[in-house]
C-alpha positions as YAML, in Angstrom:
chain: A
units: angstrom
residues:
- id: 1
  name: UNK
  ca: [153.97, 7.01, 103.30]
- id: 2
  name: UNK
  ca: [151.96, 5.09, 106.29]
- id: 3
  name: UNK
  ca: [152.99, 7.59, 108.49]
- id: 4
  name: UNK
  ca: [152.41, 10.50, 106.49]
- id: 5
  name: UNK
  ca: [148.81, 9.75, 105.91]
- id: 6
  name: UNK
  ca: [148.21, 8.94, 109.43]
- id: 7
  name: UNK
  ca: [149.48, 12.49, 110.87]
- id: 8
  name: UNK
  ca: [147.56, 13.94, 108.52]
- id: 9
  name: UNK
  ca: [144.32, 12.25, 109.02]
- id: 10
  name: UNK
  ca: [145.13, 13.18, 113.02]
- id: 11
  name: UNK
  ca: [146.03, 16.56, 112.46]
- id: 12
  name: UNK
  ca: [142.56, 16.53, 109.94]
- id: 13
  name: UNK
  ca: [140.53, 15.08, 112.94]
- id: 14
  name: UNK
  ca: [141.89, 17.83, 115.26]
- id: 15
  name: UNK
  ca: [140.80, 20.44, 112.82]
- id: 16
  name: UNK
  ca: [137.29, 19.10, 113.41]
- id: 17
  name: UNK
  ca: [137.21, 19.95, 116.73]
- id: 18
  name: UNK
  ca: [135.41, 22.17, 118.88]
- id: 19
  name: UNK
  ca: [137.07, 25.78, 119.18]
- id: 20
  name: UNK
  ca: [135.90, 27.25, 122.21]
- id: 21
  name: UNK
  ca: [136.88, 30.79, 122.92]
- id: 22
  name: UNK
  ca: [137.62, 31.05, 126.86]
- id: 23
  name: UNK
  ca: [134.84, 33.38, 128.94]
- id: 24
  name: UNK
  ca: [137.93, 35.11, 129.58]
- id: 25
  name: UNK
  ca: [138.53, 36.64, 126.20]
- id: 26
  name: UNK
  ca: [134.73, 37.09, 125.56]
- id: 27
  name: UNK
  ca: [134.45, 39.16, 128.94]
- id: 28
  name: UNK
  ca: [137.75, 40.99, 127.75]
- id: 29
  name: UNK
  ca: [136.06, 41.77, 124.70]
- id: 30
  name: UNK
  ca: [132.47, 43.15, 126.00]
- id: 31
  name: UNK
  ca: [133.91, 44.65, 128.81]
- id: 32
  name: UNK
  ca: [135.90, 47.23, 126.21]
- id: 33
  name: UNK
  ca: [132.70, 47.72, 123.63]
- id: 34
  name: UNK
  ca: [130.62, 48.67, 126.93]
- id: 35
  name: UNK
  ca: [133.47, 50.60, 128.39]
- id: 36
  name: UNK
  ca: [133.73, 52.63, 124.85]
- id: 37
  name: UNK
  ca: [130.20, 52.84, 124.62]
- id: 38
  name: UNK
  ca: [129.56, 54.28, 128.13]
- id: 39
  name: UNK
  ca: [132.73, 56.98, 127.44]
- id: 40
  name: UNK
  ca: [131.38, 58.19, 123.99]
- id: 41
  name: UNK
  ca: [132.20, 56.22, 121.39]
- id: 42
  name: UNK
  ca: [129.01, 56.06, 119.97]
- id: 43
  name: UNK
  ca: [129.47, 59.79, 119.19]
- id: 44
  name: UNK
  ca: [133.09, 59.82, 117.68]
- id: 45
  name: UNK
  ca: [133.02, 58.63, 113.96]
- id: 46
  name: UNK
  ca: [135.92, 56.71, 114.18]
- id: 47
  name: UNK
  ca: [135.28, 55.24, 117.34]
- id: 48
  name: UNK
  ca: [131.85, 54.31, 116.08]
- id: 49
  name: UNK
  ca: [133.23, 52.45, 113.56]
- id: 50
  name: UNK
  ca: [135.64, 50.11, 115.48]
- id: 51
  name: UNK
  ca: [133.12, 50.22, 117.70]
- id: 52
  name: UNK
  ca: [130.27, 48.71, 115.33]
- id: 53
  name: UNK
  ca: [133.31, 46.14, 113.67]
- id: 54
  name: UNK
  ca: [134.23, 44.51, 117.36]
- id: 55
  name: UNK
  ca: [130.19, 44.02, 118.24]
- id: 56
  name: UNK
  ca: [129.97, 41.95, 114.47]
- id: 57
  name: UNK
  ca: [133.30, 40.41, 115.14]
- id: 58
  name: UNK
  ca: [132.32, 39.16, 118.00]
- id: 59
  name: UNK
  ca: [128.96, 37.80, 117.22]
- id: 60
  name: UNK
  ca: [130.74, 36.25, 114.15]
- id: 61
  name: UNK
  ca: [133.71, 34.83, 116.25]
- id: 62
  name: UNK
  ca: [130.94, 33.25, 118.34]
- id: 63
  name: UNK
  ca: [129.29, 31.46, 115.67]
- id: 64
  name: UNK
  ca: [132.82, 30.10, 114.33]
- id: 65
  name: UNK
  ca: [133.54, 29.33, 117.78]
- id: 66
  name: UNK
  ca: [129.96, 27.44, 117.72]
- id: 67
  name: UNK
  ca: [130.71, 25.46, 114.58]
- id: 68
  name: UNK
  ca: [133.65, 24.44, 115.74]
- id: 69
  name: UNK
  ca: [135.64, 26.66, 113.17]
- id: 70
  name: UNK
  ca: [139.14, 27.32, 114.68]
- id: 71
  name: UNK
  ca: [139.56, 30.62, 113.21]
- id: 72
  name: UNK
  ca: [136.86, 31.74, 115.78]
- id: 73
  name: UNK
  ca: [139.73, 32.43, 118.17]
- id: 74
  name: UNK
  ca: [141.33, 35.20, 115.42]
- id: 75
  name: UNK
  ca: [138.38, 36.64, 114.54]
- id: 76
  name: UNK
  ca: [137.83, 37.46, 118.93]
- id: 77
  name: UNK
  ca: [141.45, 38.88, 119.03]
- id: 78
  name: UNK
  ca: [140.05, 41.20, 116.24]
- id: 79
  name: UNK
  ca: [137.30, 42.21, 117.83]
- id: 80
  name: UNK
  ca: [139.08, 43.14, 120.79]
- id: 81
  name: UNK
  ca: [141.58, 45.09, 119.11]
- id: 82
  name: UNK
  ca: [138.82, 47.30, 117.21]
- id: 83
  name: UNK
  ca: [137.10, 47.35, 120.85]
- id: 84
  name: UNK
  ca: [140.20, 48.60, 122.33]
- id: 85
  name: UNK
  ca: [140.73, 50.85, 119.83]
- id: 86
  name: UNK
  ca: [137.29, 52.06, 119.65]
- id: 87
  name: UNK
  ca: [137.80, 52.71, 123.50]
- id: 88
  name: UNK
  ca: [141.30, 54.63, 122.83]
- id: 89
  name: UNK
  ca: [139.84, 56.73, 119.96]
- id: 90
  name: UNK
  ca: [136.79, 57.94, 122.58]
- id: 91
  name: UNK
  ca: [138.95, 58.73, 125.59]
- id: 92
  name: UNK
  ca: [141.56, 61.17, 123.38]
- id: 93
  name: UNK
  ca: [138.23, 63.22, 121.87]
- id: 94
  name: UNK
  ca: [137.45, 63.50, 125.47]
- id: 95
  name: UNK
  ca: [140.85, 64.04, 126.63]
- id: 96
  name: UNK
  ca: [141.70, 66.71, 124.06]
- id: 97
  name: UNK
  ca: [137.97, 68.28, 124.83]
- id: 98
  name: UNK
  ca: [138.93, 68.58, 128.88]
- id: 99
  name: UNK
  ca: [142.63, 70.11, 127.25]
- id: 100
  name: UNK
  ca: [140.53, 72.86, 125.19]
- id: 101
  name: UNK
  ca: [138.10, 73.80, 128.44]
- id: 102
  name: UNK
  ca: [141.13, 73.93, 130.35]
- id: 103
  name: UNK
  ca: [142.83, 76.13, 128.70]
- id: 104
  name: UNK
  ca: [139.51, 78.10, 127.94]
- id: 105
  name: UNK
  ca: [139.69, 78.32, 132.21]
- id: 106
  name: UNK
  ca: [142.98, 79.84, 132.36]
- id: 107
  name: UNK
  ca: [142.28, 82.46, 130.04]
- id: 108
  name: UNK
  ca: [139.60, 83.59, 131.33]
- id: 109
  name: UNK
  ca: [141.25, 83.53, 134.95]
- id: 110
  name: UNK
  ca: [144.23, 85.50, 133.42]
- id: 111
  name: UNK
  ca: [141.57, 87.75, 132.13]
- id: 112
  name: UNK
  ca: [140.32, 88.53, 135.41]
- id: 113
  name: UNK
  ca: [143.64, 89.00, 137.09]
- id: 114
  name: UNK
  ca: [144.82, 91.69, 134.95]
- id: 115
  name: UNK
  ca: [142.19, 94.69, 134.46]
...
């Protein structure tokens, strides 16, 4: 019983402590909201969305991280995953926009060939 109640007021004590989240996996994160931002996201719905939920995931995983809340480290793998998704959701409306004036291109160049 000795035992028991002294891992647990160790594993308690650890639960206290500080839960930094690397500059790795911050960078990681703003990297992909700027990246999404600078390719369009801000004009896709969807995209804007993800986009919005990574920038308050982040600020809030930073202020866990700050309080030394563990869950901080979660809430950051979130916010990259809506940041990469935000990013993923802006490059196929651009994608799929280059596709449609493509194609536009070759019709019009078939047009021309035959009179």
């Amino acid at each position: 019983m000795k035992n028991l109640m002294m891992s647990l007021a160790v594993l308690g004590l650890g639960a206290c402590a500080s839960a930094p989240i690397s500059p790795d996996r911050l960078e990681h994160s703003e990297e992909s909201i700027r990246g999404a931002e600078e390719i369009g996201a801000l004009n896709v719905p969807a995209a804007k969305l993800h986009l919005q939920l990574a920038k308050d995931q982040t600020e809030t995983a930073n202020k866990m991280a700050a309080q030394g809340d563990e869950r901080a480290i979660l809430v950051m793998a979130r916010a990259e995953s809506d940041a990469e998704l935000a990013l993923g959701l802006a490059r196929e409306v651009a994608v799929h926009s280059d596709a449609l004036k493509a194609t536009e291109d070759l019709k019009a160049v078939r047009a021309r060939g035959n009179p």
